[in-house]
Wavefront OBJ file of the C-alpha trace (Angstrom):
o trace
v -43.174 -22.699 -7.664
v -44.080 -21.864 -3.957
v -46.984 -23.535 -2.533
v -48.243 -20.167 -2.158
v -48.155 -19.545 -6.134
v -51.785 -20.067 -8.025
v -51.256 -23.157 -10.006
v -51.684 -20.482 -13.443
v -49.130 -18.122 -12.329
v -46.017 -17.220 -13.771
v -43.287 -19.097 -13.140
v -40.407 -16.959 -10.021
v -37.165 -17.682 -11.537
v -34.577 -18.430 -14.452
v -34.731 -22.639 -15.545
v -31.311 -23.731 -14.814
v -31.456 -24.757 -18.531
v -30.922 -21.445 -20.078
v -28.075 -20.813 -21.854
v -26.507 -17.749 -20.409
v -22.845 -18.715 -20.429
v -21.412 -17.091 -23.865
v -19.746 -13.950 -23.069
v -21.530 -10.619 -24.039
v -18.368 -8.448 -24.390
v -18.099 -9.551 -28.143
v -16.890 -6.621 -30.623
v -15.819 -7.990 -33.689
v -15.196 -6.669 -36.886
v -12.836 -9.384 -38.456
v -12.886 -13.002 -39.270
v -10.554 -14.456 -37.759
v -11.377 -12.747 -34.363
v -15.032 -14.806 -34.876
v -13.359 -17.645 -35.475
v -10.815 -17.442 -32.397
v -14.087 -16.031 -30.288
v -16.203 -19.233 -31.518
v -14.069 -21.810 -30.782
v -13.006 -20.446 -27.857
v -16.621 -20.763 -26.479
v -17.452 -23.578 -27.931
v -20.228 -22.626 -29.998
v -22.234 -25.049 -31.768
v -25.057 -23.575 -34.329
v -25.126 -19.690 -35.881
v -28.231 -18.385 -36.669
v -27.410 -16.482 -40.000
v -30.746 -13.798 -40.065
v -31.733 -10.565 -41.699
v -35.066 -8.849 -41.213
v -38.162 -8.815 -43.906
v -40.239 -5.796 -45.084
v -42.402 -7.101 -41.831
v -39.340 -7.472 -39.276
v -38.985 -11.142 -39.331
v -36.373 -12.371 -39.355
v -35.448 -14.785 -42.111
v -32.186 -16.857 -42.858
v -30.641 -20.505 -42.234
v -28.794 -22.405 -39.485
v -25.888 -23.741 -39.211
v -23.035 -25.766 -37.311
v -20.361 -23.097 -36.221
v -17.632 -25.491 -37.867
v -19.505 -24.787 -41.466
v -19.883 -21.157 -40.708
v -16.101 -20.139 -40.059
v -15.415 -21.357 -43.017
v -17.592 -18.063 -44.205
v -19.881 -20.047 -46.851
v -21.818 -18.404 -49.109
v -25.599 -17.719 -47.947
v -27.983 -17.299 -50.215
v -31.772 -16.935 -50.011
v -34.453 -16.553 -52.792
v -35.455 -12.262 -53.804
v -39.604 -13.435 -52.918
v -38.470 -13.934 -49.326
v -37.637 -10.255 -48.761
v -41.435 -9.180 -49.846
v -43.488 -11.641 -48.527
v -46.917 -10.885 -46.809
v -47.438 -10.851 -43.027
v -49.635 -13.998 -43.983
v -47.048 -16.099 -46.117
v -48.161 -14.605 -49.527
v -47.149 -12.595 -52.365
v -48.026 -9.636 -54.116
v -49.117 -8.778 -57.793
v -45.617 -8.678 -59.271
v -46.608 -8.059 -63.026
v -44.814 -4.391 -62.877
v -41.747 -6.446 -60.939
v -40.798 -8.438 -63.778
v -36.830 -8.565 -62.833
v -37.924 -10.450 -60.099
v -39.615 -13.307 -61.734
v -36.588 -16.134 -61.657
v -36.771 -15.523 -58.017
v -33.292 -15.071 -58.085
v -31.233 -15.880 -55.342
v -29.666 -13.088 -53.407
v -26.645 -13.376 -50.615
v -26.382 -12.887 -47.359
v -23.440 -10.974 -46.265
v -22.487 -11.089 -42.184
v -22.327 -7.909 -40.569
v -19.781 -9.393 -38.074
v -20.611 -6.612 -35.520
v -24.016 -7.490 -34.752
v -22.790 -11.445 -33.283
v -24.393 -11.860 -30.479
v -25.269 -15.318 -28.117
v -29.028 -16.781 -28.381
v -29.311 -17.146 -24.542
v -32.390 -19.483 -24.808
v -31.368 -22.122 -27.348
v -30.862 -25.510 -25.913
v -27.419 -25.930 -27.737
v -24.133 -23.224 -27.675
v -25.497 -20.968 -30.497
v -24.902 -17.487 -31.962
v -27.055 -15.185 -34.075
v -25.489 -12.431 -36.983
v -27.394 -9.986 -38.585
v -26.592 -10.064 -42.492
v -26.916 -7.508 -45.110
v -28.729 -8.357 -48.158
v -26.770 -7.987 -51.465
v -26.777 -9.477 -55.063
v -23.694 -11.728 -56.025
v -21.465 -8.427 -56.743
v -21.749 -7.654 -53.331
v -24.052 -4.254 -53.797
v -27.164 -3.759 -51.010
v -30.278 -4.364 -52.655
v -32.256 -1.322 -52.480
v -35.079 -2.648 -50.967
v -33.792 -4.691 -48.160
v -34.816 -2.861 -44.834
v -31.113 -2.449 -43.890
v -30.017 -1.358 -47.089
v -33.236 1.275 -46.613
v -31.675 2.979 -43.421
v -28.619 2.774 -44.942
v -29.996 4.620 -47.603
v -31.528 7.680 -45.412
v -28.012 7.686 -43.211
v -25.926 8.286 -46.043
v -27.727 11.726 -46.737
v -27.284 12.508 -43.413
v -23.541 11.644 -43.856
v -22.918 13.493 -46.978
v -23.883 16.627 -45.100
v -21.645 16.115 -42.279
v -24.547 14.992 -40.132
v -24.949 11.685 -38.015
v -28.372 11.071 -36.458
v -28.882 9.832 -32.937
v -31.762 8.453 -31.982
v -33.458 6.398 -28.940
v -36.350 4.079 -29.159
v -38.969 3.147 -26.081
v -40.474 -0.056 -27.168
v -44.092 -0.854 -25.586
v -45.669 -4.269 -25.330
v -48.929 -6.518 -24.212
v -48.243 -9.807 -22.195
v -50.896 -12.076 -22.366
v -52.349 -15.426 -21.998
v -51.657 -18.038 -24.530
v -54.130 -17.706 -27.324
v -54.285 -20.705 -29.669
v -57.523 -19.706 -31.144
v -57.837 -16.326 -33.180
v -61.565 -16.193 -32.846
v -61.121 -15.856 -29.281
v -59.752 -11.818 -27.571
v -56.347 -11.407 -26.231
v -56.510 -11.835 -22.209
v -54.072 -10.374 -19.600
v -51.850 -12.981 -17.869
v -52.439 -14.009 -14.668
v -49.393 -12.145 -12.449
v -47.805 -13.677 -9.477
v -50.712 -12.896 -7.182
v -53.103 -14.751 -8.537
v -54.824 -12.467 -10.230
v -55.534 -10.840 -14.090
v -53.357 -7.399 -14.591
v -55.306 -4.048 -14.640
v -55.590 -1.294 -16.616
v -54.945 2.397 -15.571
v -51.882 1.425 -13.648
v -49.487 3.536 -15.415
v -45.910 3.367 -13.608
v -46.900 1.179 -11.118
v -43.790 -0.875 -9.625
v -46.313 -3.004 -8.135
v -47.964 -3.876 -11.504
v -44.247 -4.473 -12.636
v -43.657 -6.963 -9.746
v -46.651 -8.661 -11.260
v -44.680 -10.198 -14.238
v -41.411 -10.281 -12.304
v -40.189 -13.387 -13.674
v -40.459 -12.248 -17.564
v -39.006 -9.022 -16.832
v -36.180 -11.118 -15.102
v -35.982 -13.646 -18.072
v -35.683 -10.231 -20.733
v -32.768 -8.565 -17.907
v -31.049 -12.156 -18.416
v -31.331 -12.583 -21.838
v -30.489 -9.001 -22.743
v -27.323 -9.496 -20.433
v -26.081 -12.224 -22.310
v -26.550 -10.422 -25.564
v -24.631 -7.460 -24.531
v -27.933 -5.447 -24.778
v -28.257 -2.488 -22.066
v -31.804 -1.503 -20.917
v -32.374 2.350 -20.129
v -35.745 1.385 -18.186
v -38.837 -0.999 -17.768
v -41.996 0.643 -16.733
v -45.626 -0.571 -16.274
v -47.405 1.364 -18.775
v -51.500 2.108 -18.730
v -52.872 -0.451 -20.506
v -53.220 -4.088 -18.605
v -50.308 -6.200 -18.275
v -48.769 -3.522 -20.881
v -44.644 -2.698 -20.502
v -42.404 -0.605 -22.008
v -38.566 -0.895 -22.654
v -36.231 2.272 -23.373
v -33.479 1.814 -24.661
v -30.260 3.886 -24.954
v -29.480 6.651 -27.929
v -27.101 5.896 -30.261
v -26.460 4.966 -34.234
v -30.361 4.566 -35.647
v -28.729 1.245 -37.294
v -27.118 0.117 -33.927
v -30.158 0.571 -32.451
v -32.375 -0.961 -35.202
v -30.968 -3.957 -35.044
v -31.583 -3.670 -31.214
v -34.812 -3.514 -31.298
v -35.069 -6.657 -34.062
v -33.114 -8.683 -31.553
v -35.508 -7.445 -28.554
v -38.599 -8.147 -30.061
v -37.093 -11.622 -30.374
v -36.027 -11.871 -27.236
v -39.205 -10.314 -25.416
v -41.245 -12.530 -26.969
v -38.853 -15.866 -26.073
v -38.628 -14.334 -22.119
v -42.705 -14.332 -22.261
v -43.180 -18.336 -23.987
v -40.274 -19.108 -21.476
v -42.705 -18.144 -18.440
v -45.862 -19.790 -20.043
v -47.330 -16.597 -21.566
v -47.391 -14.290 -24.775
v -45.771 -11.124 -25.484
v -47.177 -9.465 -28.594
v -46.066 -6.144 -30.474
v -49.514 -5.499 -32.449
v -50.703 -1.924 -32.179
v -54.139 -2.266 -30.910
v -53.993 -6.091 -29.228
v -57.343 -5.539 -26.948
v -60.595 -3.746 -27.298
v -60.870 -0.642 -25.063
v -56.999 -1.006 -23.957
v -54.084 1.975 -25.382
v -52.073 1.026 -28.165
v -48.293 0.039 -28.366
v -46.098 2.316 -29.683
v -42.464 2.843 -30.555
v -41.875 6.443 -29.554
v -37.966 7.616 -31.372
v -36.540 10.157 -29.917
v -34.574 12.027 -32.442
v -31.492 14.433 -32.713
v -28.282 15.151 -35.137
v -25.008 15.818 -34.021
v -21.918 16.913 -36.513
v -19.903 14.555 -37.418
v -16.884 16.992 -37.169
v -17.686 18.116 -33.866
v -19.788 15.883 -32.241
v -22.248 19.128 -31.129
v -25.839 18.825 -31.325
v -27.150 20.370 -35.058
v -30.637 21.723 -33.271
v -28.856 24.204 -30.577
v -26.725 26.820 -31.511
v -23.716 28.121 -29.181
v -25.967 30.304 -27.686
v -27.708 27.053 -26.397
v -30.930 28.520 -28.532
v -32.708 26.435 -31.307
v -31.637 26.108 -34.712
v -33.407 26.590 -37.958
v -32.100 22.931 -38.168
v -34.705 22.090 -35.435
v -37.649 24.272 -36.719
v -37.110 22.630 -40.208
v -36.438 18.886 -39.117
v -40.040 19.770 -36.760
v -41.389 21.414 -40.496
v -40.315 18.064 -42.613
v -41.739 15.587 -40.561
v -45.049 17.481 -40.015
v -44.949 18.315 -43.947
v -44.352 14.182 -44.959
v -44.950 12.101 -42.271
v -48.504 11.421 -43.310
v -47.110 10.092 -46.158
v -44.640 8.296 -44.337
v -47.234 6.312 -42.154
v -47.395 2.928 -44.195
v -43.677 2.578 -42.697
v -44.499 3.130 -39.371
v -48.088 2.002 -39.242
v -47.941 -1.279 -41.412
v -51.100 -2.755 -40.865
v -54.962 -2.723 -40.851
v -54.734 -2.875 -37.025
v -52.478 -0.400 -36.707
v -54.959 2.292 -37.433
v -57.221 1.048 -34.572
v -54.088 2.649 -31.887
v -54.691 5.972 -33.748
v -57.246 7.071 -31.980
v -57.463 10.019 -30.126
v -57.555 9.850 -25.933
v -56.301 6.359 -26.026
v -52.368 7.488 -25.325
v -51.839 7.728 -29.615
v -51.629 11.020 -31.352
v -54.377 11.618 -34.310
v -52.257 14.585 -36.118
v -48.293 16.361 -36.734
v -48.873 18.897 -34.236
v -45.483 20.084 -32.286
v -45.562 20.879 -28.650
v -42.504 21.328 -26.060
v -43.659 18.536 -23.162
v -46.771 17.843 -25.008
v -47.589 14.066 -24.757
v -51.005 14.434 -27.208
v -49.158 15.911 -30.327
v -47.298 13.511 -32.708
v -44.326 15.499 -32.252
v -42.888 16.299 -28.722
v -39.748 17.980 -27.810
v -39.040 16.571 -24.078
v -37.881 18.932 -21.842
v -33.757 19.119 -22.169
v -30.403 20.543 -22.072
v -29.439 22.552 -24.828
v -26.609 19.498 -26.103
v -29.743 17.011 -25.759
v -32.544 19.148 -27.587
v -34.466 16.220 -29.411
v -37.487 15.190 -31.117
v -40.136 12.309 -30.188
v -41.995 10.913 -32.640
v -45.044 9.301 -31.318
v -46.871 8.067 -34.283
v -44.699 5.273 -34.652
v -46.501 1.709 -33.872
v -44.861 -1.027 -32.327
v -45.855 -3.654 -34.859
v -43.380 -1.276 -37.297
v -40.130 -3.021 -38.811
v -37.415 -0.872 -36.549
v -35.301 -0.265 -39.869
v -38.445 0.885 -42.305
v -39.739 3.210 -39.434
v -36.843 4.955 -38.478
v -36.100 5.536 -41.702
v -38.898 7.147 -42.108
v -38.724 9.390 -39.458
v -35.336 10.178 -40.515
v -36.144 10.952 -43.894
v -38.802 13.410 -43.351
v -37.038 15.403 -41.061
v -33.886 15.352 -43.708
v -36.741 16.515 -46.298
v -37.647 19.180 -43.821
v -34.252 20.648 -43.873
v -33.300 20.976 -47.137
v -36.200 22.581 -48.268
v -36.457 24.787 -45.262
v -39.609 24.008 -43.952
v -41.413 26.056 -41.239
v -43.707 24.095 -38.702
v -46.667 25.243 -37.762
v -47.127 27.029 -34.614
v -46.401 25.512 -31.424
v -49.685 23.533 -29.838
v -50.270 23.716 -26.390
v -53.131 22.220 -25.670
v -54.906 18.901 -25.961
v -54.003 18.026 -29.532
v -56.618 14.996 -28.712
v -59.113 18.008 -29.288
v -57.537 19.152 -33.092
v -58.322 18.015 -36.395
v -57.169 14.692 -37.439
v -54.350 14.590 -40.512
v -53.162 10.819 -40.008
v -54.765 8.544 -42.637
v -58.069 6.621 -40.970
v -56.951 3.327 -42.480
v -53.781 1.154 -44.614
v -55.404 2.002 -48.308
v -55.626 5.667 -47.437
v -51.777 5.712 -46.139
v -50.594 3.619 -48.664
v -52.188 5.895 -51.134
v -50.408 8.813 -49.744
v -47.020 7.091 -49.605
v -47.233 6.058 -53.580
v -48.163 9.686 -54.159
v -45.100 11.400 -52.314
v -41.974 11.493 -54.660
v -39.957 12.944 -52.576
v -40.390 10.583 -49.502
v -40.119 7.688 -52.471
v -36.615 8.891 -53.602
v -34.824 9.368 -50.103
v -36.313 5.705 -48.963
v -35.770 4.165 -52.590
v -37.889 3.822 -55.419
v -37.782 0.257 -55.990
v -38.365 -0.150 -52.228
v -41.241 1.936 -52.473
v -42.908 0.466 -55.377
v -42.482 -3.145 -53.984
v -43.164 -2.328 -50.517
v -46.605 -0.450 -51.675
v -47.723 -3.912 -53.391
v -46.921 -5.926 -50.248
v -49.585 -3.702 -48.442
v -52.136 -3.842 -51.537
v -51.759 -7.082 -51.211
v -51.814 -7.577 -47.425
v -55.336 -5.419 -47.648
v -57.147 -7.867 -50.011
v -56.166 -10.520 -48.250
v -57.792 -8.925 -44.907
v -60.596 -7.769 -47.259
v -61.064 -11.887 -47.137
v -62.092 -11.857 -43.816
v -65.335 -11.800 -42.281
v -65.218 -10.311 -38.703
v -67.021 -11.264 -35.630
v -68.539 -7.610 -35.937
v -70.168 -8.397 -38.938
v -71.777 -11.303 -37.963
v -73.208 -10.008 -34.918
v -74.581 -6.773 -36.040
v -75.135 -7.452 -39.878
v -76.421 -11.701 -39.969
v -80.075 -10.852 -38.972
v -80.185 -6.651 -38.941
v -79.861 -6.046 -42.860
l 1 2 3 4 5 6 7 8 9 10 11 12 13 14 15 16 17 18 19 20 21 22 23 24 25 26 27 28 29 30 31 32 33 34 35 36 37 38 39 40 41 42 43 44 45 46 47 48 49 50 51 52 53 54 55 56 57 58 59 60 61 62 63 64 65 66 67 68 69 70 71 72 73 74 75 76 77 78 79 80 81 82 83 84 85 86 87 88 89 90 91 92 93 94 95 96 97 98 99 100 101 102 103 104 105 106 107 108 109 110 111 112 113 114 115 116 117 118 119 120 121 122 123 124 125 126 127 128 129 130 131 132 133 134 135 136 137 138 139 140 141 142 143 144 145 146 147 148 149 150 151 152 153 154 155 156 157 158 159 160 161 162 163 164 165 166 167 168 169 170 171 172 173 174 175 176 177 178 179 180 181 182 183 184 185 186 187 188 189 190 191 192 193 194 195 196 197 198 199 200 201 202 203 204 205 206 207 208 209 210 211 212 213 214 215 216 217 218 219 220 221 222 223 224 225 226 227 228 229 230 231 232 233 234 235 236 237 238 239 240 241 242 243 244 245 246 247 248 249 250 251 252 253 254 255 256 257 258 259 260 261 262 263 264 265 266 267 268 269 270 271 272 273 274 275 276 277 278 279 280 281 282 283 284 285 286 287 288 289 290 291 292 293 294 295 296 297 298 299 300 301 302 303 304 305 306 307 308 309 310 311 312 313 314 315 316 317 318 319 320 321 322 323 324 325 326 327 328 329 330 331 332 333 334 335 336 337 338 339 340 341 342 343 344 345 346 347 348 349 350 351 352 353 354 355 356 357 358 359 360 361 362 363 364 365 366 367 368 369 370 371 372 373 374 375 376 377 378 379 380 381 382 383 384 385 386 387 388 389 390 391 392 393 394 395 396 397 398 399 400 401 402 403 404 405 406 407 408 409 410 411 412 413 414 415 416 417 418 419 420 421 422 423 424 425 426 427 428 429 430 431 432 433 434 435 436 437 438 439 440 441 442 443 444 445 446 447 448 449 450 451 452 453 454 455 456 457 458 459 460 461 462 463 464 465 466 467 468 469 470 471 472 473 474 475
């Protein structure tokens, strides 16, 4: 730290104690090449870790000398359904599930990657969840992506998709009764709002954005782009199309790593939708296409380089059962506080070509790169669960030939609202939708319905600061 540098800023540069030294060119896809790749490096610990219904990431460590001898990991069923606080839902109608059985954890050897900021050699692998015959369990998020992508593949069809992933930095906050704070940049003073692209806002928090380029480096993660988006101290990462699983499991590593980058340079990063009063939201914006898996070619543009009724239809489906879809993508009571309208979040389905206020936008394009952004999507939503849902509605969309409504091109701010106003309203919606239920999964559905019942009564709990203030001596 400069003698120039306010004794609460940020920290300049990279602690000469990170681990960046494992290799990120890793591509594996059999044991023995992790085993050979291990010791080779000298790896110490692997982080054995699969995501939760909130995006978690659960598992067990251990030394790399257990691990290639490929033990069997195992974890209890309650872990995969577990509230955001720690508890459990209702599970009378679940009764399969009450031995808490335990269910294993199988390595999806292409996802090894270092962990850049552990103090000792170590790896992480994303696992699959299965039950001791080796078959997904349905409501695993993984298994639920795998779910929609095999639909997609039995028509020939492979989805391609592209997430931009926004986030809040802010000052430590150790007490929840107190409101989230900007950090205190490298000039000395708190970030501003209404700064929207602003490289100098960037240059601000320099040193986390450097601490996320490092760590993503050593991961073998590539970054499209930082920006500086509007809200104070708010960024946004985009990251580069490809497989919606590749890509999911992406963003469950960057979330990780974002967050690590920001405690690294003595500050937070948070994904909730709606962190601060009067700031935008976060979102997780997926731009969507589908490509044949024959040909490669781009489902939504026909030779002619016009659009398909693929594209109308995919447009139709998501505008027809997205609304039902928003428990997936919108997971929590806060999340409805983003979906407001003139804040930077959409309020409704509406379609528009280069329309940034409808919940669907088609971005300006080439004919081979004709795609759809979804802008509903929060970014406090588990990566897996919400494109999935995306996905699937779109899917629905086509194979029953649905026509979207007419193209909106004006402020869609200014339109009628159709996204639920709050978590018991979606997840009504959501339980309602058989369709939506049977492309995502049933059991998933049923089970991931009572984690949000049961996440609402426990917020129910709560008395807010609100309340107190308005209600104590009014009424």
């Amino acid at each position: 730290m400069t003698d120039t540098q306010p004794d609460n800023a940020l920290p300049s540069s990279v602690p000469p104690e990170i681990n960046l030294s494992l290799s990120p060119e890793i591509e594996i896809t059999e044991r023995e090449e992790l085993v050979t790749w291990l010791r080779d490096n000298a790896v110490e610990e692997v982080e054995c870790v699969t995501p939760d219904f909130a995006g978690i990431g659960r598992g067990k460590v251990m030394p790399a000398a257990k691990f290639m001898e490929f033990p069997s990991v195992y974890l209890p069923t309650s872990l995969f359904f577990l509230t955001i606080t720690g508890g459990y839902p209702d599970l009378d109608n679940f009764r399969s599930y009450d031995t808490d059985a335990d269910l294993w954890l199988r390595p999806d050897l292409s996802t090894t990657r270092s962990v850049p900021w552990a103090s000792d050699r170590s790896v992480q692998v994303i696992h699959d969840v299965c039950d001791r015959q080796g078959t997904l369990i349905p409501f695993a998020p993984r298994s639920v992506l795998r779910r929609v992508l095999a639909f997609y593949e039995q028509r020939g069809w492979r989805p391609v998709v592209a997430p931009e992933l926004e986030f809040y930095l802010t000052k430590p906050n150790t007490d929840p009764d107190y409101p989230l704070e900007p950090p205190i940049g490298r000039s000395g003073r708190v970030g501003a709002k209404s700064q929207a692209y602003s490289i100098a806002a960037v240059d601000e928090y320099d040193s986390v954005i450097e601490h996320i380029y490092d760590y993503a480096a050593a991961q073998g993660l590539e970054i499209d782009t930082i920006i500086q988006e509007a809200g104070a101290a708010q960024l946004e990462i985009n990251l580069l199309h490809g497989d919606p699983l590749v890509l999911a499991d992406q963003v469950f590593i960057f979330k990780r790593t974002i967050r690590e980058a920001a405690l690294r340079c003595g500050c937070y990063a948070t994904f909730m939708a709606k962190p601060m009063e009067g700031q935008p939201g976060s979102a997780m914006h997926i731009h969507q296409s589908v490509v044949s898996i024959e040909t490669g070619e781009n489902i939504f543009s026909d030779a002619s380089g016009a659009a398909t009724d693929a594209f109308r239809h995919f447009i139709g489906g998501q505008q027809k059962y997205f609304g039902a879809a928003t428990p997936l993508v919108a997971p929590y009571v806060n999340s409805y506080r983003r979906l407001v309208p003139h804040l930077t979040a959409p309020i409704n389905l509406d379609w528009g070509r280069d329309n940034r206020t409808t919940g669907l936008r088609v971005p300006v394009s080439s004919p081979d790169a004709r795609r759809v952004e979804n802008r509903v999507v929060g970014a406090d939503a588990n990566p897996y669960l919400a494109i999935a849902a995306s996905l699937a509605t779109g899917l629905l969309g086509i194979q029953e030939g649905v026509e979207p409504r007419e193209e909106v091109q004006s402020d869609s701010y200014d339109r009628p609202r159709e996204l639920p106003y709050g978590m018991l309203e979606a997840v009504e919606g959501f339980r309602a939708c058989d369709p939506l239920r049977e492309v995502v999964g049933r059991r998933f559905s049923d089970l991931y319905a009572a984690v949000k019942y049961q996440e609402y009564a426990e917020f129910m709990n709560v008395i807010s600061p609100w309340e107190r203030e308005h209600l104590l001596l009014n009424v």
